[in-house]
N, C-alpha and C positions, 0 to 999 in steps of 0.2 A: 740133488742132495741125497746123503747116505740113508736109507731106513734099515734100524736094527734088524738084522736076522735076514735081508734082502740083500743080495750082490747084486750088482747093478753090474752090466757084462761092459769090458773096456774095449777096445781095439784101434786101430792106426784111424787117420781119417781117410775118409775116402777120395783118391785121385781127382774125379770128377763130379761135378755137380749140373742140375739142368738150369738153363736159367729161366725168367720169369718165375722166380720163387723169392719166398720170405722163409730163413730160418733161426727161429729163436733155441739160444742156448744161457748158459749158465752158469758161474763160476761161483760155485756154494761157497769156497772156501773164503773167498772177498766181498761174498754176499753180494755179487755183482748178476744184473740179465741185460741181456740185449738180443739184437736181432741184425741179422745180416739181411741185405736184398742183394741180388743178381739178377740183373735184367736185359734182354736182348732184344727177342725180336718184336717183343711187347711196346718197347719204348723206341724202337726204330721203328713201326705202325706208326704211332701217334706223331713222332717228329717229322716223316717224310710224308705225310699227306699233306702238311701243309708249306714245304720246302723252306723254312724258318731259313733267317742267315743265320751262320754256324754260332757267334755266339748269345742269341734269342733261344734255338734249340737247346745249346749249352744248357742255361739255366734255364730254362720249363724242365730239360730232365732231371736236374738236380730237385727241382719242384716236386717232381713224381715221384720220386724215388726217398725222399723227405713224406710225400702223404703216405706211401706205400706203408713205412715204419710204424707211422701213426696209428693211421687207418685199422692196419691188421692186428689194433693191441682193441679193437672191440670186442666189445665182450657180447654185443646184442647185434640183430637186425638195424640196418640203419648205412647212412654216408657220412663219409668225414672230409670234407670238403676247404681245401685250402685258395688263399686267395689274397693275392697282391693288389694294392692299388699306391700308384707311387706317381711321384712328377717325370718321373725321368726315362729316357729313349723308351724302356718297356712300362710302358703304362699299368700294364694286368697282366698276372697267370691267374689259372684257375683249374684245379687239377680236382677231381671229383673219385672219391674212392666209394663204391658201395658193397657192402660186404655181400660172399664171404672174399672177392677179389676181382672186383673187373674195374678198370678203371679209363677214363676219359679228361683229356688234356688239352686247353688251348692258352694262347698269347696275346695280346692288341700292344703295338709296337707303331712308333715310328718311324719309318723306312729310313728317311733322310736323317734325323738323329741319330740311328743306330752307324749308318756307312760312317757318320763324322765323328761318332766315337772309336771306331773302327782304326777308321785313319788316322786320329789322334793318339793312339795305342791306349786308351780309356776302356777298352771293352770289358774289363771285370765287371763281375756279378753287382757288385757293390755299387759301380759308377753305371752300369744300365737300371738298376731298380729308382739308385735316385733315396727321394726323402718321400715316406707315406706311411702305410700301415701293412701289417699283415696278419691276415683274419682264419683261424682255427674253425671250425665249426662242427658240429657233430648235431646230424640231424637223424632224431628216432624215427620219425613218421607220423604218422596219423596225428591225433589230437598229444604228442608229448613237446613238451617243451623243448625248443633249442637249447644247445651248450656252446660259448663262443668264446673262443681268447683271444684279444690283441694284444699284438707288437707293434712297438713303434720300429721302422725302415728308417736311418738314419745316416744313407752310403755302405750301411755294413751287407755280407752276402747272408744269405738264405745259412748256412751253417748257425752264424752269429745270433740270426733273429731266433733259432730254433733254440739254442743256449737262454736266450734270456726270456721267451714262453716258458721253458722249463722251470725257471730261474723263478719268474713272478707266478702264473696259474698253479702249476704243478708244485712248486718248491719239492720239486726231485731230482739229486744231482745227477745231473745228462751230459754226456759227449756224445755228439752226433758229428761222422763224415761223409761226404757226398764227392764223389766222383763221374763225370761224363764224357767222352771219349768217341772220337769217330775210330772204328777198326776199318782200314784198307785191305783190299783182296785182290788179288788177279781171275778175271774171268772173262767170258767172250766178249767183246765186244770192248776190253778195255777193264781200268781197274774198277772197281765197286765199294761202296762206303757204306759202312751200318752203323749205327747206333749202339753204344752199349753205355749201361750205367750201372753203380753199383752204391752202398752202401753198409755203415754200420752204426748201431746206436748201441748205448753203451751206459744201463743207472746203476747207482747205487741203492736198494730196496734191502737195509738189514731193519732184521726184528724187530730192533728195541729202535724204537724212533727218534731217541736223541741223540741216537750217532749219526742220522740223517739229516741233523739242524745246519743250519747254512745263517750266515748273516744275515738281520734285517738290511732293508734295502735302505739306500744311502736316502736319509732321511732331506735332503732336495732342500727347502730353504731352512734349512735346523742356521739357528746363531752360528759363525763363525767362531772355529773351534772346538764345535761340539764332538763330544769324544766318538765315533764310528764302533759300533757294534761288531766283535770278533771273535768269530768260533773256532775252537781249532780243527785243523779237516782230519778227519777221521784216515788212518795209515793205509786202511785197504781202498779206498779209494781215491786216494794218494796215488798209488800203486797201481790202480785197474785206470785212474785217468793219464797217467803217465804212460801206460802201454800202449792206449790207444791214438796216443799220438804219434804214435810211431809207424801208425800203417798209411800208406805211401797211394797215391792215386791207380795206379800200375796195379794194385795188388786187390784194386775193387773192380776190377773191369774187366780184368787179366780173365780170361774164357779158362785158360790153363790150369787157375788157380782156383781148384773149391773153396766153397764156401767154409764148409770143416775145414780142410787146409787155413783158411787167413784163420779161424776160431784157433786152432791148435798150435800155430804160430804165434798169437797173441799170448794166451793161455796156460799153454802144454805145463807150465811148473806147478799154479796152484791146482790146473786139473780143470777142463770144462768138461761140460755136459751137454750134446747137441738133441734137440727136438726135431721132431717130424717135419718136414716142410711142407709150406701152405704152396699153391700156384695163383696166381696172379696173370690177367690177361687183359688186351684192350678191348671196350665194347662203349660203343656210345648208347644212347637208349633212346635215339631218334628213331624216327622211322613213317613212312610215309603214312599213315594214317594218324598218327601222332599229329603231323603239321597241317594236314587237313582240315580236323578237331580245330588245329589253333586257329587257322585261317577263318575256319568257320563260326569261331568268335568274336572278330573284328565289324565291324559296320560296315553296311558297303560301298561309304566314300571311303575307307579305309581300304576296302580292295581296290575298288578303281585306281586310288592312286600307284597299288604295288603291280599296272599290267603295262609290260612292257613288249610290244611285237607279238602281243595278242597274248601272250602268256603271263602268269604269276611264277617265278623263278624264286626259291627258298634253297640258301645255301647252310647246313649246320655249321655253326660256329667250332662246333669241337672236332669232328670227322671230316667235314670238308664235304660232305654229299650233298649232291643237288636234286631238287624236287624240282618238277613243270606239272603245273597247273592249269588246265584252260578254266578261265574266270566262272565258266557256268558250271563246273563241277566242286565250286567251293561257296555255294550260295547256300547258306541253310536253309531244311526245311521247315516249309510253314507251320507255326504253333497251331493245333488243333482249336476250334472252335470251343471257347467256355459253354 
């Protein structure tokens, strides 16, 4: 935004960008902000540790790349933790963002349902998630209270459910797109496949709040007939949700294409304004003395039951790393004498 007496300096944008970044930019003129992600080798980590079939990987990165958005719009210490639970082939994601950017991602899927939706040509986002919920969550820490939004999962994908959160919690008009993509390479030993994902979010946040009013929601058993509540949409975001329709999967994932590039592509006539970018990287927050602690909270018919070939074996759910345990190093010690 312009400040009297301040030039704010312009120039082209720039060719390349890195990825594993979030950058938020601005279009004062339509009173519009959002935020791009570009993501690489961050979300090829978390997908290839646990060799997902290609469309489970699919959408868990659309997952990450949807908390990534979220996530990175806090404003305190804390996680923003998203979370599926549905009837259908993927059962659960669960993608865990903790500021100011590390984040951790896994899937519970059914192998045989997924191949047969596969084979069926069924594999969109929509017909693997199924019918359930999807859970928002923002957690401060210590003694503060949770923040949590649901959506109802109704067949529709992770775009959609993200529309209608915005729609009911936030009432802030939001367009969000998500893109994920295998990139092919020639290298030794044969071709090689990564991961790449990309994204853009896209509100409307002007001044005066009543250019921000959106209809009440369809009042659900109102009398038949009853007249539906109708705002008229405000032209600049007419205009900023029209353009963002327009950006194409190719152009979120495209290495080639900066993040400035798709901004200034989108933008360049009313004018954006791009910010610093944040980095984002994977990191789970396991670690063997963590699962030892856990271990060594369980009862010890609850060890015994977990040794198998003389060992306790702990695999993390999100990174895939496996802990060995022999049973006598996970015994707690004894309470001191009152």
């Amino acid at each position: 935004m312009n400040t009297p007496g301040i030039a704010i300096p312009t120039r082209l944008p720039a060719a390349t960008s890195a990825d594993d970044t979030i950058m938020p930019f601005e279009v004062a003129a339509l009173d519009l902000r959002g935020r791009v992600v570009r993501l690489g080798p961050m979300v090829d980590e978390i997908l290839t540790r646990h060799n997902y079939p290609a469309p489970v990987a699919k959408l868990l990165g659309e997952a990450i790349v949807l908390t990534v958005m979220l996530g990175s719009a806090l404003k305190m210490e804390g996680r923003f933790i998203l979370q599926t639970q549905t009837d259908g082939p993927i059962r659960m994601l669960v993608v865990d963002f903790t500021t100011p950017g590390t984040v951790r991602a896994c899937a519970r899927f059914d192998a045989a349902s997924v191949a047969s939706a596969i084979a069926a040509g069924e594999a969109s986002g929509g017909a693997l998630l199924g019918n359930g919920h999807l859970a928002m969550t923002i957690d401060q820490g210590g003694d503060m209270s949770r923040y949590q939004g649901l959506v109802a999962l109704d067949g529709g994908g992770l775009e959609e459910a993200a529309h209608e959160y915005f729609l009911r919690s936030e009432q802030i008009p939001t367009r969000v797109r998500l893109a994920v993509a295998e990139e092919l390479s020639a290298g030794e030993g044969g071709a090689r496949h990564r991961w790449r994902a990309g994204g853009i979010l896209l509100q409307f946040l002007p001044k005066a709040p009543e250019r921000a009013r959106q209809p009440d929601l369809h009042p659900g058993d109102a009398p038949e007939g009853t007249a539906l509540h109708v705002v008229a949409e405000d032209d600049a975001w007419a205009q900023g949700r029209a353009l963002i329709s327009t950006v194409e999967d190719v152009e979120l994932v495209d290495s080639a294409i900066s993040s400035e590039q798709l901004a200034f592509r989108l933008f360049h006539e009313p004018g954006v304004r791009v910010f610093n970018s944040a980095d984002v990287r994977a990191q789970c927050s396991c670690s063997r003395d963590n699962v030892e602690a856990m271990l060594k909270s369980f009862s010890q018919d609850d060890r015994d039951h977990m040794v198998e070939d003389g060992k306790i074996s702990v695999t993390c759910e999100f990174c895939n790393s496996n802990y060995l345990f022999a049973p006598q190093d996970v015994v707690p010690s004894a309470e001191p004498d009152a």
